[in-house]
N, C-alpha and C positions, 0 to 999 in steps of 0.2 A: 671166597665165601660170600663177599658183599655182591659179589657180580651174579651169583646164583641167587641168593635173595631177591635182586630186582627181577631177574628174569621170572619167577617162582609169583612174584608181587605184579609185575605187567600181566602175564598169564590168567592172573584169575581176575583182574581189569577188564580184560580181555574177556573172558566164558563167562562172569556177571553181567554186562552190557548185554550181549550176542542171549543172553538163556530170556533174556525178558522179551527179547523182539518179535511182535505176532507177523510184522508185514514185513518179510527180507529187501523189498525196494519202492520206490517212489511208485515204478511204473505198474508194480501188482495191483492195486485199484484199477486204473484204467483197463490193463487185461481182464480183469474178471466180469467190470463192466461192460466191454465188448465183447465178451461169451453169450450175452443171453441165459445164461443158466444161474441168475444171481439175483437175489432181493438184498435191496439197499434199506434197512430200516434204521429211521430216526430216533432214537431211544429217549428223547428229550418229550416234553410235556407239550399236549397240545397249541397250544400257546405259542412256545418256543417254534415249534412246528409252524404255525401258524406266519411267523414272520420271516421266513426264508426257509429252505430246504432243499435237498439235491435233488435234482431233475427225477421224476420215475418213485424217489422215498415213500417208501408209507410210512406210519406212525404208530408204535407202540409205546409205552414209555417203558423207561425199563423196569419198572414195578410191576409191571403187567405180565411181565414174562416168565411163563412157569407150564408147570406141564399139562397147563389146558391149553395153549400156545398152538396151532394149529399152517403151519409153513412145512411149502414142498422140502423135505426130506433130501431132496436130488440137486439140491441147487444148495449153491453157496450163497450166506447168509450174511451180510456187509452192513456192520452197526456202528454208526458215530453221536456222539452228542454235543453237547458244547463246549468241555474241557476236554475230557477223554477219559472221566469218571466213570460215569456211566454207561458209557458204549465197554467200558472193561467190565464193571459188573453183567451186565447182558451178554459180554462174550463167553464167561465163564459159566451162567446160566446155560445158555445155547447149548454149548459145549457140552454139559452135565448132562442136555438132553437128548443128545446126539448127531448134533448139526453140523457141520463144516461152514465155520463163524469163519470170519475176519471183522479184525477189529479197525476202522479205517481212522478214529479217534477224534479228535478235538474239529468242529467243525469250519471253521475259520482257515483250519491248516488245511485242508480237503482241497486234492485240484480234479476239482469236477464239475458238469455243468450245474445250476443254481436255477431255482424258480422261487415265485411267491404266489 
């Protein structure tokens, strides 16, 4: 009976972790960013923007985003911020709007190229 419990208790470890996950691997960014078919937005505040950003980013913040939002439809939509706050609120935005979002998250952790 104990040894079902655990297995019962690992299992839902297991589908709670795995049900949150927007990006299944490392290498999903780069792929997406090598399609061409992807806008990378910065969801951070000008400013923030201002002092680094990924190569190609534009800039929305994510308060901005709502359904006067105007982004191709056909392209996948790649949002980070500085923790990975707000690129989740933006993703769920996006989403509600009918985008095909990835949330790429905290920008620090991002291996992507970088400009200023």
């Amino acid at each position: 009976m104990k040894i079902l419990g655990i297995i019962i208790i690992c299992f839902l470890a297991i589908f709670i972790t795995g049900c949150g996950s927007k990006n299944t691997t490392k290498e999903e960014p780069k792929k997406q960013e090598e399609k061409q078919d992807t806008i990378i937005v910065d969801v951070r505040t000008k400013e923030e923007y201002e002092t680094g950003h990924i190569k190609g980013a534009i800039n929305i913040p994510h308060y901005e985003i709502n359904e006067k939002i105007d982004l191709d439809k056909s392209k996948t939509i790649m949002v980070y911020c500085k923790s990975g706050t707000r690129s989740a609120i933006a993703y769920e935005a996006l989403k509600k709007l009918g985008y095909n979002v990835v949330d790429l998250g905290a920008y620090d952790s991002i291996d992507m190229e970088k400009e200023k």
